[in-house]
N, C-alpha and C positions, 0 to 999 in steps of 0.2 A: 494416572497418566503414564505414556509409556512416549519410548523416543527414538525418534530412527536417524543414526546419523549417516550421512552420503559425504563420499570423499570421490573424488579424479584420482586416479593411479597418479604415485609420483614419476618424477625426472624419469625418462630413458635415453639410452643410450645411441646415439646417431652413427650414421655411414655404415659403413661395413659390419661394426660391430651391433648392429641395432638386431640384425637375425629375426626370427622369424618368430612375432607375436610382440615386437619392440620388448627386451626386456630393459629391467632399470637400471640407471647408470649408478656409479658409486654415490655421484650428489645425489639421489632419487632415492637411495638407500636411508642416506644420512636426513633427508629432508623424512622419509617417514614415520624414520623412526622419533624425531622428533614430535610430530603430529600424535603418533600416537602416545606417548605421553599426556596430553594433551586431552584424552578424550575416555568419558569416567562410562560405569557398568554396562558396559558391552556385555553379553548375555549368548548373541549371534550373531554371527557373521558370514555373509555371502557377497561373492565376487563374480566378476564376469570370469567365462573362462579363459581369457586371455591371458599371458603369461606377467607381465604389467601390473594387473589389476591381480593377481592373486599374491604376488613378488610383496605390492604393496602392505597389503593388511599383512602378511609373514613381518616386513620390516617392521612394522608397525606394534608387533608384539602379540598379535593374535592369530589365534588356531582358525580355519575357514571352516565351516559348517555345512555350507552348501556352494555350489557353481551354476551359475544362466548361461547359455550363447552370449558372445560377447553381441552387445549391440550396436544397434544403429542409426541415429536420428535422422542422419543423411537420408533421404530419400529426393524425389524426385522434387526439383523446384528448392532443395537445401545441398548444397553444394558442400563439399570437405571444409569445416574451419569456417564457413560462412559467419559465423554469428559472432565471428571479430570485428567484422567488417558494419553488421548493423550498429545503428545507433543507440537504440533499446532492445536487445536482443531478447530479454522474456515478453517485452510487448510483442514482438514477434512471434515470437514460439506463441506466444498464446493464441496468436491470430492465426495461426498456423495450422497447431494442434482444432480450434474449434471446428475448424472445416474437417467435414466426413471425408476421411481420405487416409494414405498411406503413415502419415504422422501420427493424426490420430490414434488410428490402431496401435502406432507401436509407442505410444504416450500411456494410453489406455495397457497394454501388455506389461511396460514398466511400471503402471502405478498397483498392478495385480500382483507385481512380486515384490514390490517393498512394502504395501501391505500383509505381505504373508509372513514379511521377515519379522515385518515388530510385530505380528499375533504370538510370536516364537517365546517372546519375553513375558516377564510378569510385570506387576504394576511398579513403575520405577526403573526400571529396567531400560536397555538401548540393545538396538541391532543395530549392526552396520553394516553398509553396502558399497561397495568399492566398484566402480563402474569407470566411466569413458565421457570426455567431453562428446558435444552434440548429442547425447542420448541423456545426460544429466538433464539437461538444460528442461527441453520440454516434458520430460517426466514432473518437473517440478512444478509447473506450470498447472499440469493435469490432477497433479494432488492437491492444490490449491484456488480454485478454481475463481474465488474472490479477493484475492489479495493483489495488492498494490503494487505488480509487478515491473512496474513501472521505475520503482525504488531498489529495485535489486541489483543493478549497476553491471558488471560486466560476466562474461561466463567462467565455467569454472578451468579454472588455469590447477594445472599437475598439483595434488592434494591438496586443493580448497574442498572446503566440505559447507555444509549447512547439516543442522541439527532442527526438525522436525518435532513437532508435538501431536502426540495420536492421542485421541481419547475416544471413546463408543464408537469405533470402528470408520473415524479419520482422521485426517491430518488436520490439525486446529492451527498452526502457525507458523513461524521457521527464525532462524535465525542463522549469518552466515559467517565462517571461518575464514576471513583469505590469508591464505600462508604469505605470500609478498608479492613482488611486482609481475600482477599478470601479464603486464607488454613482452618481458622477455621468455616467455613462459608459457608456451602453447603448444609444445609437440607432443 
């Protein structure tokens, strides 16, 4: 068994000071590196290229391995941050993602590269993948494609992560991390 853990970039920095790629605030520093603590035989690790999402795994205690374009769930009919607003947000994405469509593909894109991260490890072993709300959400959807999403409760708020179980080349199960109160916790 092998393990792929997905984290949200932590805390960033707002107003003026947020700059170009949001990087993270001191709290967003202090919140990663806590997390990572927290998170055993990383092996690999890839980040989106955002400044955010690589900022993060640094605080977090680990070297980056590889970089993706930063991504994007948003597409057309997913609005910025929508999926605060649903009530079952992965029943959504799911319903979302199964339609042949722009989601789709880019559910289908993310599940090809966090596949590729944990074939990186050996048996026992974790990748991790530091990404972006709204692109989290329905990848996870698409790696799982029979699970009880229904039970997965709200999206991922700045470094909440879930922890994946891969064996013969899928994703067998999940489990999820919420670092704390995701109401205040969405940028």
């Amino acid at each position: 068994m092998r393990w792929l853990e997905v984290r949200r970039h932590s805390l960033t920095k707002k107003g003026a000071a947020r700059g170009a790629g949001s990087h993270l605030s001191v709290a967003g520093v202090e919140v990663a590196r806590r997390v990572g603590t927290s998170i055993e035989r990383v092996r690999y690790v890839i980040t989106s290229d955002a400044p955010r999402a690589q900022e993060t795994a640094i605080a977090m205690g680990f070297a980056i391995d590889a970089r993706f374009p930063a991504p994007t769930g948003y597409v057309a009919g997913v609005d910025h941050h929508d999926q605060w607003s649903w009530p079952e947000p992965y029943v959504r994405y799911r319903d979302l993602v199964a339609t042949d469509g722009p989601l789709h593909e880019f559910a289908a894109s993310q599940q090809r590269i966090w596949s590729a991260a944990v074939e990186y490890v050996t048996d026992g072993g974790a990748a991790l993948v530091v990404s972006h709300g709204g692109a989290i959400e329905p990848a996870l959807v698409a790696c799982l494609p029979g699970a009880d999403v229904g039970a997965w409760g709200a999206p991922f708020a700045p470094c909440d992560g879930a922890r994946l179980a891969y064996d013969a080349g899928s994703f067998r199960s999940i489990t999820f991390d919420r670092v704390g109160d995701a109401t205040q916790r969405r940028d």
